[in-house]
C-alpha positions as CSV (number, residue, x, y, z in Angstrom):
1,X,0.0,0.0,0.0
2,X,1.4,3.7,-0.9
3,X,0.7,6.4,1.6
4,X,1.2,8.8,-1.3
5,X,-0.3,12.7,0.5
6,X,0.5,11.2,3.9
7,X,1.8,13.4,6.4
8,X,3.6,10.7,8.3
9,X,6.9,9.4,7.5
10,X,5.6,6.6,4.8
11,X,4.3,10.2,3.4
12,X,7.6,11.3,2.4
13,X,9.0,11.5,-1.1
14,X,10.6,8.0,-1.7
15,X,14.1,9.8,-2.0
16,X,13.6,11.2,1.7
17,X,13.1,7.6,2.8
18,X,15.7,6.3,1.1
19,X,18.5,8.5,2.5
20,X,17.2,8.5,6.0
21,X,17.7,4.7,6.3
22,X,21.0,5.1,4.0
23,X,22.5,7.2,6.8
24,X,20.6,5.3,9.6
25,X,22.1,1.8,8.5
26,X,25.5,3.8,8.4
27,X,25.1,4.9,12.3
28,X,23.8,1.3,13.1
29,X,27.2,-0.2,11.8
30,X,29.9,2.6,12.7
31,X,30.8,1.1,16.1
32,X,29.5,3.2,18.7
33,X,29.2,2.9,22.3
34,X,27.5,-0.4,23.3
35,X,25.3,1.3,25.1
36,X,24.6,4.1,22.1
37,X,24.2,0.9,19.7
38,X,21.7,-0.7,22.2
39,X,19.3,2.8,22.1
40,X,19.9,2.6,18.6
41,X,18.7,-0.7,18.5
42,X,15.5,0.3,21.0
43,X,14.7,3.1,18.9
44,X,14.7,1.0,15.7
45,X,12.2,-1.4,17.5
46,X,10.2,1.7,18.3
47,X,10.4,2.9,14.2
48,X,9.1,-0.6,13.6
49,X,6.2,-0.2,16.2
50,X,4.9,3.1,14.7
51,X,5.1,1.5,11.2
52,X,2.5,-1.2,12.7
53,X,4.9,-3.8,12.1
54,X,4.5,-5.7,15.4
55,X,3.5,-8.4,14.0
56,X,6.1,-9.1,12.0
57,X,8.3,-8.0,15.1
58,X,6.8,-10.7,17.3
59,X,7.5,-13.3,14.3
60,X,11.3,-12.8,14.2
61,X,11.6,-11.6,18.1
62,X,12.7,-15.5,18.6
63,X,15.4,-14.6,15.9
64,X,16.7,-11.5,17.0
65,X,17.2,-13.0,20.4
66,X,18.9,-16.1,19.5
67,X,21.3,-14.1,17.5
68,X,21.9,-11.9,20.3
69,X,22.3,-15.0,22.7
70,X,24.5,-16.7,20.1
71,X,27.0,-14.1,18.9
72,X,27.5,-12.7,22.7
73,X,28.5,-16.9,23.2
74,X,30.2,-17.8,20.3
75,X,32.6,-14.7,20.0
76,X,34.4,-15.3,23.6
77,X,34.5,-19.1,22.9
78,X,37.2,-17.9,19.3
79,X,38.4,-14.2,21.0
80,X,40.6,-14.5,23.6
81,X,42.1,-11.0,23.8
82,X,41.7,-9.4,26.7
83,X,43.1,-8.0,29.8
84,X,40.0,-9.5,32.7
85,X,39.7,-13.1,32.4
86,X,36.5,-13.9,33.5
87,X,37.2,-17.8,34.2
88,X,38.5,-20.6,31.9
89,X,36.5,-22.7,29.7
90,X,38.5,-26.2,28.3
91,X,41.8,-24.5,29.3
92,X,40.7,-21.5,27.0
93,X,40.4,-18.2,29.0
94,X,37.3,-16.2,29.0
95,X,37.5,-12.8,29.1
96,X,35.3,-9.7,29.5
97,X,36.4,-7.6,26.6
98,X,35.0,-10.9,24.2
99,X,31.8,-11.0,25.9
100,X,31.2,-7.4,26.0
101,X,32.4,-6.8,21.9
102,X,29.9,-10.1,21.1
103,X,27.3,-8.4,22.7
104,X,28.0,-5.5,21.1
105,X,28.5,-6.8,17.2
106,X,25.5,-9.1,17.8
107,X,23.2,-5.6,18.8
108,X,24.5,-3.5,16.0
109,X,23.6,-6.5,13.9
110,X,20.1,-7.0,15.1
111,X,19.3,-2.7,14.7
112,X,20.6,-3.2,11.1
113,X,18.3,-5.9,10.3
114,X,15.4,-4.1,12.1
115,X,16.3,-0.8,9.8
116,X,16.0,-3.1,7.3
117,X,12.6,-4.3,7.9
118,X,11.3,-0.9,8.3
119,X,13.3,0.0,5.3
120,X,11.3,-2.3,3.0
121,X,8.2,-1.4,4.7
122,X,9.1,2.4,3.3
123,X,10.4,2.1,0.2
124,X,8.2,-1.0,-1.3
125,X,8.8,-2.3,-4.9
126,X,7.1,0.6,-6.4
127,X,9.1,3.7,-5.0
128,X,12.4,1.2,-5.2
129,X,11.6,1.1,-8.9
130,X,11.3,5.0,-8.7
131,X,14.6,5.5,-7.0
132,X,16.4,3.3,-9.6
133,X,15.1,2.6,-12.5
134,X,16.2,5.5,-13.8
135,X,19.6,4.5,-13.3
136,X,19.6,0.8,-14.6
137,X,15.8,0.1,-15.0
138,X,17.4,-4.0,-15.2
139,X,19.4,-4.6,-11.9
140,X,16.4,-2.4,-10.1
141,X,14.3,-5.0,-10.9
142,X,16.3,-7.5,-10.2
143,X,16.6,-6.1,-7.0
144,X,13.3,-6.1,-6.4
145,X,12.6,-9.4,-7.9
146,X,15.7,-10.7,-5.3
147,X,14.3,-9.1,-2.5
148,X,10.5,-10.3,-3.1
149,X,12.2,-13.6,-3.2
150,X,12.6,-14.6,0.2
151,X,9.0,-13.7,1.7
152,X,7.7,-14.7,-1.4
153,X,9.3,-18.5,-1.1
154,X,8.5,-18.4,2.4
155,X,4.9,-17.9,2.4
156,X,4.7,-20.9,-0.4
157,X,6.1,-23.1,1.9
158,X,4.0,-22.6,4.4
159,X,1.0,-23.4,2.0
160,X,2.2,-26.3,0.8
161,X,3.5,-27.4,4.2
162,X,-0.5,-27.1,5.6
163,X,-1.9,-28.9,2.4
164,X,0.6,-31.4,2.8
165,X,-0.5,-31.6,6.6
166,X,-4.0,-31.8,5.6
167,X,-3.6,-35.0,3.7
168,X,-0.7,-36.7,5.5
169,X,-1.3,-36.2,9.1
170,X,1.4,-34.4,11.1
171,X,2.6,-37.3,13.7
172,X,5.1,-38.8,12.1
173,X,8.6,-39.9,13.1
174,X,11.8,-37.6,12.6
175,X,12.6,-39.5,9.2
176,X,9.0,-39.4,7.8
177,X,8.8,-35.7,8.8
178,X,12.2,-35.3,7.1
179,X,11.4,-36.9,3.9
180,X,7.6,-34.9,3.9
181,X,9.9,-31.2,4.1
182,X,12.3,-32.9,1.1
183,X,8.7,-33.1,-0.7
184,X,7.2,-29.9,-0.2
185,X,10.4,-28.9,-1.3
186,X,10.4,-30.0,-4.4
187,X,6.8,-28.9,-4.8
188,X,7.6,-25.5,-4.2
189,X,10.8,-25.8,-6.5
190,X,8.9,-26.8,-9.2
191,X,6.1,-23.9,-8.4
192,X,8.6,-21.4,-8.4
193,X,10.0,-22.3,-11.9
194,X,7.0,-22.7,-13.5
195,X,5.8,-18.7,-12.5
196,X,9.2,-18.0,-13.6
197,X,8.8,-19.0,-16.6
198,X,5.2,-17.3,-17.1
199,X,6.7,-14.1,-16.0
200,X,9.5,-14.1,-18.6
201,X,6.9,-15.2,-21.0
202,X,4.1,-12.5,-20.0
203,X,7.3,-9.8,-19.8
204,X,8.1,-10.9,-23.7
205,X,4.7,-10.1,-24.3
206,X,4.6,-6.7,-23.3
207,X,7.5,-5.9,-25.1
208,X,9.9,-5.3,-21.8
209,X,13.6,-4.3,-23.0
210,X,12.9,-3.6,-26.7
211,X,12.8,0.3,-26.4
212,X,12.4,2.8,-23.8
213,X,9.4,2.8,-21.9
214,X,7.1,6.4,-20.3
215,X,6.3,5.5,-16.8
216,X,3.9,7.6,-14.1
217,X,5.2,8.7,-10.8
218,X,2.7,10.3,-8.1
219,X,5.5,11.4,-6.3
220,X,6.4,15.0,-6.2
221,X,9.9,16.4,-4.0
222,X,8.0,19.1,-1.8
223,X,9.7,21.7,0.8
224,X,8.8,19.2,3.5
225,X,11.1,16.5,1.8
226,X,13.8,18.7,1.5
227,X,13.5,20.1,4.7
228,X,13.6,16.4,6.0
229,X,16.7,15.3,3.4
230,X,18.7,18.6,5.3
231,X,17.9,17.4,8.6
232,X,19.2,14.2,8.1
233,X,22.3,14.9,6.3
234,X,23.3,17.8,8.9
235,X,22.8,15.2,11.8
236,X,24.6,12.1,10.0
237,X,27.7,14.7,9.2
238,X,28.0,15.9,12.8
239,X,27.5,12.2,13.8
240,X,30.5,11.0,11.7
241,X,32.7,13.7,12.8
242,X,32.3,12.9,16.2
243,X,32.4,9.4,15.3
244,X,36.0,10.6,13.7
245,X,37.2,12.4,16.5
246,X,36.6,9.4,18.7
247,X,33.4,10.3,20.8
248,X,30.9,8.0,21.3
249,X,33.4,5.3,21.0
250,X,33.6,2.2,23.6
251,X,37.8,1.8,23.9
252,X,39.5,-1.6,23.3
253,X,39.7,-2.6,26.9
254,X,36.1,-3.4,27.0
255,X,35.7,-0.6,29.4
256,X,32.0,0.7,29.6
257,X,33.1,4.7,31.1
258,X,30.5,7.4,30.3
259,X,31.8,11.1,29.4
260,X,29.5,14.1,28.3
261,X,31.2,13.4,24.5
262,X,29.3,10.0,24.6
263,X,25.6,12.1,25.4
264,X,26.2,14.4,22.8
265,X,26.5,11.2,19.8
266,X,23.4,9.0,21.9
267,X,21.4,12.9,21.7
268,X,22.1,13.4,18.1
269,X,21.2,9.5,17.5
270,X,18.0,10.4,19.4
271,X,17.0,13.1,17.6
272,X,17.8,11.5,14.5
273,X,15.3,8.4,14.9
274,X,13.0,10.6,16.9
275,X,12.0,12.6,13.9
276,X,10.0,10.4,11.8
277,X,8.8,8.2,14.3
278,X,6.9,11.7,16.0
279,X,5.9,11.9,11.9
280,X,4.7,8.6,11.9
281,X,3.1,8.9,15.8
282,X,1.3,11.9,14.8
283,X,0.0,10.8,11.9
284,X,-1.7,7.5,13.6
285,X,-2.8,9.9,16.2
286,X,-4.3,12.2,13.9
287,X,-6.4,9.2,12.4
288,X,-7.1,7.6,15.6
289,X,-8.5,10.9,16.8
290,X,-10.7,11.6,14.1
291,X,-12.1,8.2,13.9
292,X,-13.0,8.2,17.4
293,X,-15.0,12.0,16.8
């Protein structure tokens, strides 16, 4: 669905979107304090929330938290720099600077893939297509086409896996189970290639790639877009030169000090996710407000 008109931040011209999560991935991946990347991480969550993606929030929660749980475990079993051994495990010391850099990789990791969720929610096929196609109207839909892929498979599956379920019964030992999931995938193998080939036909049909083609765009760049693109790019510039000069980072002992350097990045950070989640809150308010009058 476009929001095309909105006043919230799905609202925004397609190229506002874009290089707000541009420069937000950035921030999420530059290596800040852990516990900058961690509000980072909260207010990404938050972005989600406003989008009304909780759903899809609660589906990967068990995700996010296994990677979390994993990556804080796995890097001080291969790191064993540090100064504070915490205790030994199989004659291997474990120390705190591991523990605390896992836990700090595995956060950055889960904001990025959270911005990334909201990123897709944002800029959809259709403004993606926008953004791009202008450039190389083949490898922008071949990015679309790669990133539709996933879900797309994924939400087969799970059809064929409850048809499948329907007709076989579900209690079944582990090597009957196993062969039934080889099954449904090869169903969904030979589904896949079959529409694949139906696209390409359909797309020969219409004449795709034989000539330039005259596309519509509702989108117009308005003084709220550019207002928005200047906010942005004058917070991600003072972040990264802070970033540069060293504030907001945690040092390489694993020590978690606080100095007033480290509040001025996590405020910027702040402000920067702050502004189009209060677009997107007021705009759900606004509805929600009228609806109830």
């Amino acid at each position: 669905m476009d929001y095309t008109g909105s006043l919230g931040f799905r609202g925004l011209h397609p190229l506002a979107a874009f290089v707000f999560f541009a420069c937000w991935i950035v921030m999420l991946t530059l290596g800040f304090h852990l516990i900058i990347s961690a509000a980072a991480l909260a207010l990404s969550l938050i972005l989600l929330w406003a989008l009304g993606l909780g759903s899809s929030l609660r589906r990967n929660a068990v995700w996010f938290v296994l990677t979390l749980a994993l990556m804080t475990l796995i890097n001080p079993l291969i790191n064993h720099r540090g100064r504070h051994i915490l205790f030994y495990f199989m004659d291997q010391p474990i120390t705190l600077e591991a523990v605390v850099y896992g836990l700090h990789s595995a956060v950055m990791i889960v904001g990025t893939l959270c911005a990334f969720m909201a990123l897709i929610e944002v800029v959809h096929p259709q403004r993606f297509l926008y953004l791009f196609s202008g450039l190389s109207p083949k490898m922008a839909l071949l990015s679309m086409m790669a990133l539709r892929f996933i879900p797309l498979l994924r939400r087969r599956l799970h059809e064929i896996a409850l048809v499948q379920r329907t007709r076989n019964g579900q209690a079944r030992p582990l090597a009957g189970r196993a062969k039934m999931l080889m099954q449904e995938l090869e169903i969904l193998a030979s589904w896949s290639l079959e529409e694949a080939v139906q696209t390409a036909d359909s797309m020969a049909a219409r004449g795709y790639g034989t000539r330039r083609r005259s596309t519509y765009h509702p989108y117009r760049l308005t003084w709220r877009d550019g207002a928005f693109i200047a906010v942005c790019a004058a917070v991600f510039l003072l972040c990264v030169t802070m970033w540069l000069y060293g504030w907001g980072r945690m040092d390489r002992s694993g020590n978690l000090g606080w100095t007033w350097q480290d509040s001025m990045v996590l405020a910027c950070i702040t402000f920067y996710a702050a502004v189009p989640i209060g677009l997107e809150g007021r705009e759900r308010w606004w509805w929600c407000k009228h609806n109830l009058n």
